[in-house]
Every structure is written in structure tokens, then in C-alpha cells.
C-alpha positions, 0 to 999 in steps of 0.5 A: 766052712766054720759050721761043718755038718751043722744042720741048723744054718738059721741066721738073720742080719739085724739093724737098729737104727736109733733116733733122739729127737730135739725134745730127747726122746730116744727112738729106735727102728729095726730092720732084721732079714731071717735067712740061712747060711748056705754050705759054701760061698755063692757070687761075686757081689756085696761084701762080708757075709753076702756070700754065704747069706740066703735070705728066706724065700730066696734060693740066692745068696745076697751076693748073688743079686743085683744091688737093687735086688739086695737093697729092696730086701736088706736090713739096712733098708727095713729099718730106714724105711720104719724111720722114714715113716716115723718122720713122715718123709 
């Protein structure tokens, strides 16, 4: 893989989800996932770089888990659910 011996494997996935109200105040809302990137590649599932992702207190990269195990923990998910809550939905 690209980092090579690299010791340091830290990595985080991160999403920002902006808002602008009708009034146009700009909000934002972030979701971010710290992890590590493991040494090779590891399941078959999601895409991009779930096969090497290992999210923090996890031994099994997002790729490994089921959709549901991966959505309950995401970024994307962190970040909807501060927006949801900003919204009051």
C-alpha cells in the first residue's frame, strides 16, 4: 500500500454539511469518524476506502461491516443527525 512502513496510520473521514436558511443565515454541521488505515485491504463491502478504514474501537474495517453497522457510526450519519437536531425533525 501507499504509506509503506509508515507507522503513524491515523486517518478520520469528515463531512460538513452546510445549510442556509430562508432568512440566509449559513450553518454548518460536522460529522468526522477518527480511525486508522489498516496494512492491506480487508472485505468486500462499501466503496472507495472502506477497505482499508478501521474506525476507532473497531478491529474491522467499514467494508467489513454490515450497512447498517457502518451507517450507525459514519460521517455522513454524525453530521445529518446534528442537522436533524438543529431542525427539530
Amino acid at each position: 500500500m501507499e504509506l509503506g512502513g509508515e507507522e503513524n496510520r491515523e486517518a478520520r473521514f469528515r463531512t460538513v454539511i452546510a445549510y442556509v436558511s430562508k432568512d440566509g443565515e449559513i450553518m454548518t454541521f460536522e460529522g468526522i469518524v477518527m480511525g486508522s488505515i489498516a496494512n492491506k485491504k480487508m472485505g468486500e463491502g462499501g466503496f472507495g476506502y472502506d477497505p482499508v478504514f478501521i474506525p476507532e474501537n473497531e478491529n474491522r474495517s467499514f467494508a467489513q461491516m454490515s450497512a447498517e453497522e457502518k451507517n450507525s457510526m459514519s460521517h455522513r450519519a454524525r453530521a445529518f443527525h446534528k442537522f436533524l437536531a438543529h431542525m427539530k425533525l
